[in-house]
Structures are given as structure tokens and as C-alpha cells.
N, C-alpha and C positions, 0 to 999 in steps of 0.2 A: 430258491433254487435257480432262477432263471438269470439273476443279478450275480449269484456266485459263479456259474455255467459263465457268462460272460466273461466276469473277472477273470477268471480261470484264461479262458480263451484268450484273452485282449494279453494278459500277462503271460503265460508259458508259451504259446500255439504261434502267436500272432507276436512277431517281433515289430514293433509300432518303429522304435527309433533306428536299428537299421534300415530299414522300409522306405525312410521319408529320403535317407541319402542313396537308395537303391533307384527309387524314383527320379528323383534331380537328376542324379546322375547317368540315368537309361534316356533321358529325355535329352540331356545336353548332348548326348554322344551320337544319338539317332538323328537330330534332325539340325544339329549345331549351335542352337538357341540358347540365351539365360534364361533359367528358369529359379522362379520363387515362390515358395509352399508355405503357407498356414500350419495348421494343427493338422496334427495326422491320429485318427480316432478308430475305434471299432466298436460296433452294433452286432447283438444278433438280427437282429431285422433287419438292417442296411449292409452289414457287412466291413469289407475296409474303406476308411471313410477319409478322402481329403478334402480341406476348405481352405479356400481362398489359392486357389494354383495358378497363377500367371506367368503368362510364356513370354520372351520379350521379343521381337522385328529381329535382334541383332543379336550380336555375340554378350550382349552386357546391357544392362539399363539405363546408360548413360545419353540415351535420345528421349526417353520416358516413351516409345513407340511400343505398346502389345501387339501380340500374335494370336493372342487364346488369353481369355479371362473368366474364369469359373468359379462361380459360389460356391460348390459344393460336388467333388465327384463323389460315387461308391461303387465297391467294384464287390458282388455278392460272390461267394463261393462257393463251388461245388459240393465241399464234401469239409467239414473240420477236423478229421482224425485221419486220413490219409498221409502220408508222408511228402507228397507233394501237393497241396491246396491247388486247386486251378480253379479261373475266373469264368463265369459264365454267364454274367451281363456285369453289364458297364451303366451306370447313370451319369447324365452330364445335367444340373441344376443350374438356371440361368447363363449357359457360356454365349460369350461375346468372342467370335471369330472376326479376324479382320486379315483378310488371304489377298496376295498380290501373287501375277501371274508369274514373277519371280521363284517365288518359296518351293514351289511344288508340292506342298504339306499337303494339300487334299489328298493327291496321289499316292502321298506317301500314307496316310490315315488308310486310303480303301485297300492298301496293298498289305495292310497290317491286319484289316478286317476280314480279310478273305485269305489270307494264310494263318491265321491265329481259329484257335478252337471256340473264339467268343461265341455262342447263342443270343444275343441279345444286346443290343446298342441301343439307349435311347439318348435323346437330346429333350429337354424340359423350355419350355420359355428360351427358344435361341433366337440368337440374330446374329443376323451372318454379312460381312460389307465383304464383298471381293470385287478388287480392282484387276484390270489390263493396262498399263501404264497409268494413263491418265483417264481411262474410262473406265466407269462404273459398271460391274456385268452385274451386281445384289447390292441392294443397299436394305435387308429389313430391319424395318423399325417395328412392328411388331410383332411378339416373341412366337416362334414356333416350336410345333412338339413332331419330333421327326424319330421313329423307329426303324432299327435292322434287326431283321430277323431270320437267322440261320435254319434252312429246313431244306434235308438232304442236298442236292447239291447246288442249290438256290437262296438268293439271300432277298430278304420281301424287305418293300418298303412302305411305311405308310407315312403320312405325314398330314399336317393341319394348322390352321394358328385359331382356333375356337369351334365355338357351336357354329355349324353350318346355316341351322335353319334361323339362329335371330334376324331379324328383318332387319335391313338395311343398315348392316356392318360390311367391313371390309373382311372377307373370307375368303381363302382357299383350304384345297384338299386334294387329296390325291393317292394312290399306289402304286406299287408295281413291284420289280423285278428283277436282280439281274444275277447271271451264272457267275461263277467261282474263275472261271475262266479268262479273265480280262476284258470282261464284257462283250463277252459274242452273240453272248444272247441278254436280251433284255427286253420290259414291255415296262412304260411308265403311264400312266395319265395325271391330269390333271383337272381341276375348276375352280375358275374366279370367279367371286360377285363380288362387285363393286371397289376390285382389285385397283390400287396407283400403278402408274406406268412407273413411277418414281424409284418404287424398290425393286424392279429389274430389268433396269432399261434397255441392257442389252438384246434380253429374250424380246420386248415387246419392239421394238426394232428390227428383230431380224423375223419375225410375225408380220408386223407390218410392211417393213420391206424398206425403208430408209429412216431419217434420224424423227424421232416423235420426241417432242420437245415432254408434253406430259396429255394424260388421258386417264379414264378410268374404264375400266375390262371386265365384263363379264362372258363369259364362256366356258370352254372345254377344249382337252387335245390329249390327242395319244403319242405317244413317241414311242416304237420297236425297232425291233432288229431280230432275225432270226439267222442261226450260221448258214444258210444257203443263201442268202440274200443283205441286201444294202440297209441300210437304216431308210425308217418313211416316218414321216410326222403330220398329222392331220389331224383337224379341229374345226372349227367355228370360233369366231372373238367379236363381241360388240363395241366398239372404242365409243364410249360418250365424254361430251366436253373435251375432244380432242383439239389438240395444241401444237403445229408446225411449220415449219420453216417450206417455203418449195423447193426441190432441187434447183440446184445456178441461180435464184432468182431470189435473190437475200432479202429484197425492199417489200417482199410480201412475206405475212404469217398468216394461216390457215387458223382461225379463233371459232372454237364452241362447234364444230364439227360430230355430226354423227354417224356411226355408219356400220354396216356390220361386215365383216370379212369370212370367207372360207378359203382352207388353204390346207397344202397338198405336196411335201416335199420330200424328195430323195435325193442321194448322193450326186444325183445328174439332173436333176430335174426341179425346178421351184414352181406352182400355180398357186395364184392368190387371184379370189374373188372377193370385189369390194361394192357392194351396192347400199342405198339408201330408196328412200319413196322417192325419187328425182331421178335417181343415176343410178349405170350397171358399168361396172370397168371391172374384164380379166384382164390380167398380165400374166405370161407364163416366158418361165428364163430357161433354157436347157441347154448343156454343155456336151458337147464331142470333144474328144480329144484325137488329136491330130500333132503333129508339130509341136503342139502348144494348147491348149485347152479355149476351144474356139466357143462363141456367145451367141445362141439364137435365141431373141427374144420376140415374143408375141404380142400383141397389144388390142382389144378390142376394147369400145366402150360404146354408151348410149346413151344422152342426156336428154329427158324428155323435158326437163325445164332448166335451165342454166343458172334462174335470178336465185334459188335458195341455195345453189353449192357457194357463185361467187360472193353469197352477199358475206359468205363467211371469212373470205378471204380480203384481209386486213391489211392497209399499206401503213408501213409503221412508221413512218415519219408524220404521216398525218392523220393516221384514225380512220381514213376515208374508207370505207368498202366498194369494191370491185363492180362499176356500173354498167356489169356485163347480164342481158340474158338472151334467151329464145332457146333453138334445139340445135343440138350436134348429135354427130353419132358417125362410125368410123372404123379401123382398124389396118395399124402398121407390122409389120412383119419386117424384121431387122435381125442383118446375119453377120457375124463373122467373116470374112473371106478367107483369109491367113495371108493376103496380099498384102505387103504392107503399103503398096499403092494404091489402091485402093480396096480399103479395107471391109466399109459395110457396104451390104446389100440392100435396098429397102427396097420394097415394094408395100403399095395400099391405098385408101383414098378417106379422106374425112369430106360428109357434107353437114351443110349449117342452114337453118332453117329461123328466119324473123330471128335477125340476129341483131340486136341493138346495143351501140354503146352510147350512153346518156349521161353526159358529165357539164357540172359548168366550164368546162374547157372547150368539149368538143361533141357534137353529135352526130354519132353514126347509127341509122335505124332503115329497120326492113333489107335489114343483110341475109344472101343466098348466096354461100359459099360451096365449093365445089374444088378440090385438092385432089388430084391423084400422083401417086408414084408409083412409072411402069420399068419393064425393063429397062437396064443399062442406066437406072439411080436418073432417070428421065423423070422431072416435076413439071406439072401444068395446072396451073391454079386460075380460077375466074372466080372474082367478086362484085356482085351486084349489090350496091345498096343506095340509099339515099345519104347523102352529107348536108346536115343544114337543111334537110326537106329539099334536097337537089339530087335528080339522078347520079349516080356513076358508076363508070364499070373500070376493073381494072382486070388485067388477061397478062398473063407470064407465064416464061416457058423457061425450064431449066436445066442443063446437065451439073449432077453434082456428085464428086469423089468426094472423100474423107480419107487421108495417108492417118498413119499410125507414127509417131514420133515419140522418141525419149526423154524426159525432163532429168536436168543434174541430180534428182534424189531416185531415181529408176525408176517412176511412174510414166504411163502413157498419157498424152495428147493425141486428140485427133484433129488436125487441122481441116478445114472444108476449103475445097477448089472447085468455084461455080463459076458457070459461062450461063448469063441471065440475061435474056432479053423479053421487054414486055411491053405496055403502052397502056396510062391511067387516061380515061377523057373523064371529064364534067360537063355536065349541060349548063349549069349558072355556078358561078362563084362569085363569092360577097366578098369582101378582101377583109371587110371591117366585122365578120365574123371570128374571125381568128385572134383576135384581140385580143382576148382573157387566156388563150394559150401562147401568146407573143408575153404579155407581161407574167405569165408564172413563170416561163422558162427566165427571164429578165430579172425575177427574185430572186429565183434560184442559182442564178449565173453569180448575182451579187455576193448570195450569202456564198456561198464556195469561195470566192473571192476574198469578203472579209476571212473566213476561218485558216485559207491558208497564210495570210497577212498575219494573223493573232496566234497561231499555233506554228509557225515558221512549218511548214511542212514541204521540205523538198519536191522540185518539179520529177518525176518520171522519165522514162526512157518511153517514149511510143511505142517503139516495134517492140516492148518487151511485155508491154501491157496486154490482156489476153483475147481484148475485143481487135487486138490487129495479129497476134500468131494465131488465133481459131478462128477466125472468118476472113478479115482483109484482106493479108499478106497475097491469096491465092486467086481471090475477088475476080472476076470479067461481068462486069453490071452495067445495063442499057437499058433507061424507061424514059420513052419517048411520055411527055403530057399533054393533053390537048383540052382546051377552056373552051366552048364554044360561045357563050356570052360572061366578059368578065364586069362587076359593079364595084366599084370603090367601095363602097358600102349600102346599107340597105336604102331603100328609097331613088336612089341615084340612076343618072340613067346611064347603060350598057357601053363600054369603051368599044365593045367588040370581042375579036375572038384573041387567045391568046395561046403560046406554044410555047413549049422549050423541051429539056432534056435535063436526064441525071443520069451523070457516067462515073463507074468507078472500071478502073484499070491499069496495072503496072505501078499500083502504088500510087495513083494518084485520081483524083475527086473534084468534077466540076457539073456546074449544076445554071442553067440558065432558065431564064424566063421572061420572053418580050409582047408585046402588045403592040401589033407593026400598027395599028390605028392610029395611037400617038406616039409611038416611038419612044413609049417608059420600056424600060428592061432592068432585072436584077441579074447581078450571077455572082457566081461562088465558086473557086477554085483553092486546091490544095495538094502539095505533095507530101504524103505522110508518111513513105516508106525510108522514116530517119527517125533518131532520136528526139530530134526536135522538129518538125512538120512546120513547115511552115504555109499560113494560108491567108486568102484574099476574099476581099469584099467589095463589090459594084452594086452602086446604086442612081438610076437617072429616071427622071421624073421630069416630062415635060406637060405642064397647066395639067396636073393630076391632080382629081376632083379631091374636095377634103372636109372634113364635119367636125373633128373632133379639135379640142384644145392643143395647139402645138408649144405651147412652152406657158411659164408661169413665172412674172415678174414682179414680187413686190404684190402677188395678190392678185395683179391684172394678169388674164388669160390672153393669149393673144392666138383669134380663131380664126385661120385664112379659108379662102374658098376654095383656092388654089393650088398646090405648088409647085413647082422646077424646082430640080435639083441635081449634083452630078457632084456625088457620094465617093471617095475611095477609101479602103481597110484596108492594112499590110500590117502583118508581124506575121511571129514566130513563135510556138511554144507546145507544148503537150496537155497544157490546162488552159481555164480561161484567165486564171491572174497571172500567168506569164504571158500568155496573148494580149491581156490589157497593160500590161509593164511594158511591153515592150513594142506597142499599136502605135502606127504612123498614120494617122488620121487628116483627110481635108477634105473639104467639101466646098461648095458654092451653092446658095438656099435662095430662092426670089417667092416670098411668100404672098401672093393677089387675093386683090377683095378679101383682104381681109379689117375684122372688128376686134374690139376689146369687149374682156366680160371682168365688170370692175372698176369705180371708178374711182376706190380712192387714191392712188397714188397721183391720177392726175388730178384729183382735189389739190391734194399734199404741192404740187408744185406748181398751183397756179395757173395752168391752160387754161386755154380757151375753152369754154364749155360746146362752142357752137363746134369747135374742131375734135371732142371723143367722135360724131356720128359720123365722120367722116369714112370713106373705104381707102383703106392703106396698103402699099407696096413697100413690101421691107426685104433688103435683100444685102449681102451680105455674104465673106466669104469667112470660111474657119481653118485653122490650125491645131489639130494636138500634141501639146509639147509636158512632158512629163507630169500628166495627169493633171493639164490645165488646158484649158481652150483660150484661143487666141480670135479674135474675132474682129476682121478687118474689113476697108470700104463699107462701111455697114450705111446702110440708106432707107430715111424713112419720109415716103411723100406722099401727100392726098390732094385734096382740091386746093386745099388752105394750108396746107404743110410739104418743107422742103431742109429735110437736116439730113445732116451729115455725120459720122463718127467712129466711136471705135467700141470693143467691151469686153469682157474677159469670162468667163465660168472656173470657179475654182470649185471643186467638192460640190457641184451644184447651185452656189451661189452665185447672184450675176451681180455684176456692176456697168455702167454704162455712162459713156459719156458723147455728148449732141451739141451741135451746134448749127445756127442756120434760122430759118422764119418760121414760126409757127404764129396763124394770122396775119394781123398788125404787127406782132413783137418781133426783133430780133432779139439774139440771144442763146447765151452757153444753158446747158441742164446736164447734171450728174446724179446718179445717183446708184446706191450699193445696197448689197443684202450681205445681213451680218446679222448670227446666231438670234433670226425668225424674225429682226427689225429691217426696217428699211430706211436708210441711212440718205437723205437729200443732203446737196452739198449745192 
């Protein structure tokens, strides 16, 4: 009876093959998509049944792009002897959506749910990818079971992707709510454990508050709306193994962070608290409108230990972690003005407490910082710490606007205009501390160098570059510095005191530093408000004490005690391989008391053995001429030695040629370095 009753139905009641072009054809017309159908069946228990329904992106399938891909719908009905059958739930068996903010097809879906007589929508095992251009809002990978349910004038939802309580699966869940009305009224919740940031990066994003590269979530959140009032969304989120970028500050990633957040948002208003066992940071954002939709934002925080947030915070070029710790704690207060001259307000003050940074480049420890910003965007900053286990203090004082400016695609800039003046002293400075930060920058100088040599990469415009339109360009900068004992290096004894200055103004940057004792000075000059900046380099060195190896010949170090010298840089460029391409380089060097370390080259050519222990004065002047040194008057004399000659550096190679007494002998000597040999002629 039950198989005939079917037949029956499936055959006289239920027109199967009109149906299937009833369907195509309400689909193409509705929402303008190809669409193609499987078998079209009927069940008493499932009712009418389609299999295999795929929607396509476009008007036809000729990109192979879907819209909607479905195992299996069924659509149960109300009544079989009625003259008109009507539907009163819907099954969707594993469908695969894939929605761009394009289509508007959701819209159009809940706008057919809520004007259609349906009771009952489920979705079985869905996953759902919806993009906004090129961002991802859903990406799930595993299936969800997601119900609508019509009851009086409310439509309830429930939703889940499994058993909640398995241990340590990826789970969510959730209900709620929303009126018939276009959603005026609604109440959602949700919970994750051990949720990816991955399949909805957008939600956890705008949760967390900027871009979260990936994480895993466990928590809760509500999201309402009642028609007297705005939408609010509040919850709790634990992000573990969290993974991000820091805002402007690309060359750090935040790696294996934990931390938990609460948060608090309405149509005007965003609060998000982020604390861990170390740290507490609220941020809260809220908007007036005025003119224009103005931004005051809130900021407190409190770091009772530094070393476990930084140690997370990863430099990606090198792996190294952030050799920051001790305590801070603080709080900014930043407003809108609608001036577009100046634009924020800030006021606040950060202090820092046993602040150490600890790196082989550089050490700063037992820092006590002190930052406030008062009325009228007024900065005063004082920091005390030790450098190299050397007191220092440094004190600055600042007035600072920010205008509001338009970029060619209508976003804003805020450019900063500071008038800063201040004054670093030191009690002792090493000179030969600084070392291991002279040669990293010096690697780094190269490799930049080589890459844009190997990858031809165009030089830059300066001024268009963003570290000279947001801070430069508007620059008034003045730090007096004061050395009160300066050492060549460790051990050595004190030159004296030493002074200079660092000026930036009107687009242009000079930096001095002398030692009136002996009358060594450095300085550095540049005008960089062009596209091409052009800049200088001074260097003079008179019997400036010395330890370390100053060049390498064929193996032999050669180690002066001494030196003189009177150094000059010129070129022009935006990078440093246009600065080195196009560098007018010369110098004059007189290197005293100095020794060699090594002795076979002068095995190799025969010297006098009684004339290696001698102490040598070499001295010599240079030229560079397109990425070769020229090396002229060169003079090498000791008690027993008196030559004369010339020599060249190409790519770091030397060659040399001498002539003159050494000893008893007189006599020519050459000799060249060629790929790691050393070449006597």
C-alpha cells in the first residue's frame, strides 16, 4: 500500500518532469545564474527530491566557477490531496556556497525566507566561503548544520558543526533570532572551542581589532538589536597560538601569543580588553558625528613584565626575538579635532620601569622612562638609563600637530609638524663599543646593495617616500649631545669631553661631533627635500688612538696604534646603491706605530726578518673612481725601511707596487690579490 500510495503520488499528483524545468527556470530568472539538475525524485518520507543542483558564478558554465553545489535537496509538503501542495521545510544535504559581495544572493535567500510560507530550512554538512573582493569574510572547511525555524512572527536559529562536548575538537554553536521585518529585531549568540581564526577571518579581525594573520578561539558572544535601540555585541575570546603582523611595523611578527580579550561594541562605540598573566591593555574607539564622523580613541595599558610579551615578538628577517623587558604602564587619550590643521588631540603619559634592551649590537639597561603629553599636543620626555653600563640621560621637549591630507585614491594621511628640541649627555663613551652595530648596519648596507644590482630595482623619489611625507617634510629637530669622557675603545685612556649636534630643518639634516682635545670631528650633512637628496660625509682623525686591524693584505693585518686622517663623502641618491654609484670619495690616511699580524707574505717575498718587528708609518692618499680605489704617494718607513709607491683596491682586492730600501737591499716589490691567491710578481 505504501509503494503503491507513492507511485500513485510520484505519478498523477506530483508532475516530476515539468518540475525539474519549473525549477531551472525560476532559478535562472530570480537570481540570473546557469543552473543544472540531476534526477528529480519523490519520497513519501523526504517528499520532492532534487540531486546534484549546481548554480554556476555566471550566466553559463563556461568559467567552471559555482555559486551553490548540492547533493541532495528535499522540499516536504504540506498536504498531498490539496489543490495546491505548499512547502513547509526545505533540506539542503551537503551544499557548498561560495558568495562574493557581488552576487547579493544571501540577501536575496533571507528575503525569499521571510516572505515565503516556509516553516523550516535546514542546511546538513554546509560550508560556506564568502569573499569581499579579495578578502576572505568565511572560509568553512568543516561542514555545518544550520536550521530556520518560522514561529509566529520570528524566525529562530540554531546552528553547530558537531558534538560540543568531544574533547578537544574544533567546535562551535550557537542560536538566536531575528523578526520578519528586515531585521529590527534580532539576538544571536555564539561558542568556540578550539575554533581556526582561518575560517572566519574577517569576524575574528574585527574581534580582535586589526589584521590576525591566524589563531585558535575559544569563547562566547552575543550580538542584538532591539527596534528602540542600536545593535551591541559582547563576549569574551581567548586567542591562543596567535599569529600577527604589528600595525606600520612590517619587519616584526607577533608568534605563539596568548591572551584573552573582552569586548563591547555598538554602532558608536568599540571597548576591547586584552590582558594575559603579564599585561592589561583597554582600547576603546567612539565616534561623534559632526561634519564628518570624528574618532576618539582611548588607550590604557600595564605591563608588569615586558620579557614574556616581547619575547614573542619575532623579527622576520632574522628569527631574533625582541630583547626588550622590565615595566611600563600608561595611558593616551587621542581625538579627532575636524581641524584639518591640526587634527588630533593627544594628551597622556607612559612611565617605564628597569627597562633593558640587551642585544649583541647594543645595550641599554636600568631605563626609567617618563613621557607625558599635555595641553596644546605639548611632548616632554626624560630617559634615564645606562648605555654599555655608562650613565645617560636624555630630556626633550616638543610641540606636535598632525594635518589631515588626501592621497590620489581618497584615503587620508596624517603628516606630523614637530618643533623638538632636547639634549642626550653621557658620562663615558667607548667608541669601540659600537662596533658590532657599525658592521651590521655595513652588512646590511651591502646586501641592499647587491639585491638592487641583481634585481634592477628602480631608485625612488624621496619626498615621495612615506618616512619624508609623514614625519620629515614638516621636521624642526635640535639635540644638542654632550660626552663628558670620550675612549677610543676599552682600555684606552679618555680623549676628553666631546660635543656636537643633530639638526633636522627645512628639509635639510646635519649632524656633528668633535673632540676639541684633539681636534678629531665627524659630521654629516644632507638636503633631502628632492627627489634625489643629496648627502655628505666628514671625517678627521688626528693621532686617534686605535686596536683594531685596519685592513687585510694577502693574509697580513696591518695594526696601527694610531691614526690621522681627513675623510671626504659626496654623492647623491634615495638608496644606498645609488649613493655608492655615484660616491666621490678621497681621503689622506697616515697610519703610526703600527705592526703586522702575519707573516707569511713577507716570508713569500723574501724580507728581512729583522725588519717584520719593526714600527711602521704608512701613509697615503686615496681616490674613488667608479667602484675602484686609487691609491697614491703611498709611503712605507721604519727604522730599516724607506719605500715609496702606488696601489689600487678593486672589489676589495689590493695590489701594490714599492720601491725603495728595505735593510741592506734595495729594490722594486709587487704584489696582487686574485680570487683568495696572492699573486708576487
Amino acid at each position: 500500500m505504501y509503494l503503491g500510495f507513492e507511485y500513485y503520488l510520484k505519478t498523477k499528483r506530483i508532475p516530476l518532469v515539468p518540475l525539474r524545468a519549473l525549477v531551472t527556470s525560476t532559478i535562472n530568472q530570480k537570481i540570473g545564474k546557469a543552473v543544472d539538475l540531476g534526477v528529480v525524485d519523490f519520497s513519501l518520507r523526504e517528499g520532492l527530491i532534487l540531486e546534484d543542483l549546481v548554480i554556476s558564478q555566471e550566466e553559463d558554465f563556461s568559467f567552471n566557477t559555482n555559486l551553490l553545489k548540492v547533493k541532495k535537496v528535499t522540499f516536504h509538503l504540506s498536504s498531498y490531496f490539496s489543490e495546491t501542495p505548499s512547502v513547509d521545510r526545505v533540506d539542503f544535504y551537503s551544499p557548498q556556497l561560495i558568495l562574493n559581495s557581488g552576487t547579493e544572493l544571501e540577501n536575496q535567500l533571507l528575503d525569499y525566507f521571510q516572505s515565503s510560507k516556509l516553516k523550516e530550512v535546514v542546511f546538513h554538512d554546509t560550508r560556506i566561503s564568502l569573499k569581499k573582493g579579495d578578502f576572505v569574510v568565511l572560509d568553512w572547511k568543516e561542514g555545518w548544520d544550520i536550521r530556520f525555524k518560522r514561529k509566529n512572527d520570528k524566525i529562530y536559529v540554531s546552528y553547530d558543526n558537531g558534538w560540543f562536548w568531544v574533547p578537544n575538537a574544533t567546535r562551535v554553536k550557537g542560536e538566536g533570532y531575528f523578526t520578519n521585518d528586515r531585521l529590527n529585531e534580532y539576538s544571536f549568540s555564539i561558542v568556540w572551542k578550539n575554533y581556526p581564526s582561518e575560517e572566519a577571518p574577517f569576524l575574528v579581525n574585527y574581534l580582535f581589532g586589526f589584521y590576525l594573520q591566524s589563531a585558535v578561539l575559544t569563547g562566547e558572544a552575543v550580538w542584538e538589536k532591539t527596534p528602540n535601540s542600536g545593535y551591541t555585541v559582547k563576549g569574551n575570546v581567548e586567542f591562543e597560538n596567535a599569529n600577527f603582523y604589528l600595525p606600520n611595523i612590517s619587519s616584526y611578527i607577533v608568534s605563539g601569543l596568548r591572551l584573552q580579550e573582552k569586548f563591547f561594541f555598538t554602532s558608536d562605540k568599540e571597548e576591547r580588553n586584552y590582558s594575559s598573566y603579564d599585561f592589561q591593555i583597554k582600547i576603546a574607539d567612539e565616534w561623534t558625528q559632526a561634519k564628518e564622523t570624528l574618532l576618539h580613541k582611548k588607550i590604557e595599558f600595564n605591563v608588569d613584565d615586558l620579557e614574556p610579551l616581547t619575547s614573542s615578538f619575532q623579527e622576520i628577517g632574522t628569527g631574533n626575538r625582541l630583547p626588550l623587558s622590565g615595566k611600563i604602564r600608561g595611558s593616551l587619550d587621542i581625538t579627532e579635532s575636524g581641524d584639518r590643521n591640526k587634527w588630533f588631540k593627544v594628551l597622556g603619559d607612559i612611565q617605564g620601569e628597569n627597562l633593558d634592551w640587551v642585544s649583541s649590537l647594543i645595550q641599554v639597561q636600568n631605563g626609567n622612562l617618563n613621557l607625558k603629553f599635555t595641553e596644546g599636543n605639548n611632548l616632554s620626555l626624560i630617559l634615564k638609563s645606562e648605555i654599555f653600563n655608562k650613565p645617560s640621560t636624555l630630556e626633550i621637549g616638543s610641540g606636535l600637530d598632525w594635518s589631515r591630507s588626501k592621497k590620489t585614491d581618497g584615503s587620508f594621511y596624517y603628516p606630523l609638524y614637530s618643533r623638538t628640541k632636547g639634549s642626550l649627555t653621557i658620562q663615558e663613551f667607548v667608541a669601540g663599543n659600537w662596533t658590532p652595530l657599525f658592521e651590521s648596519w655595513k652588512k646590511e648596507t651591502w646586501e641592499e646593495i647587491k639585491e638592487r644590482q641583481e634585481k634592477l630595482i628602480p631608485e625612488e623619489y624621496f619626498y615621495q617616500k612615506k618616512v619624508y611625507k609623514y614625519f620629515l617634510e614638516s621636521m624642526n629637530f635640535d639635540l644638542s649631545l654632550n660626552i663628558n669622557r670620550f675612549f677610543p675603545f676599552e682600555g684606552a685612556k679618555t680623549l676628553g669631553e666631546a660635543k656636537g649636534n643633530i639638526l633636522v630643518k627645512d628639509g635639510r639634516f646635519a649632524f656633528g661631533l668633535g673632540i676639541p682635545k684633539t681636534n678629531s670631528k665627524i659630521s654629516m650633512s644632507s638636503y633631502f627635500a628632492t627627489k634625489t637628496p643629496n648627502f655628505s660625509f666628514g671625517l678627521s682623525l688626528d693621532a686617534y688612538p686605535w686596536s683594531e686591524p685596519w685592513m687585510d693584505v694577502c693574509g697580513m693585518e696591518v695594526v696601527p696604534g694610531s691614526v690621522t686622517m681627513d675623510y671626504s663623502f659626496a654623492s647623491q641618491g634615495s638608496d644606498y646603491y645609488t649613493l655608492s654609484k655615484d660616491a666621490r670619495i678621497n681621503y689622506y690616511l697616515k697610519l703610526e706605530n703600527t705592526n703586522w699580524r702575519g707573516q707569511d707574505l713577507w716570508t713569500k717575498m723574501n724580507l728581512p726578518e729583522n725588519s717584520y718587528k719593526d714600527s711602521y708609518v704608512i701613509e697615503f692618499n686615496m681616490d674613488h673612481y667608479f667602484e675602484s680605489d686609487y691609491l697614491r704617494n703611498l709611503a712605507v718607513s721604519s727604522s730599516s725601511v724607506d719605500l715609496k709607491g702606488y696601489g689600487t683596491n678593486k672589489s676589495g682586492l689590493y695590489a701594490f707596487s714599492l720601491y725603495g730600501q728595505m735593510g741592506e737591499a734595495k729594490g722594486n716589490w709587487s704584489f696582487t690579490e686574485e680570487d683568495g691567491r696572492c699573486i708576487i710578481k
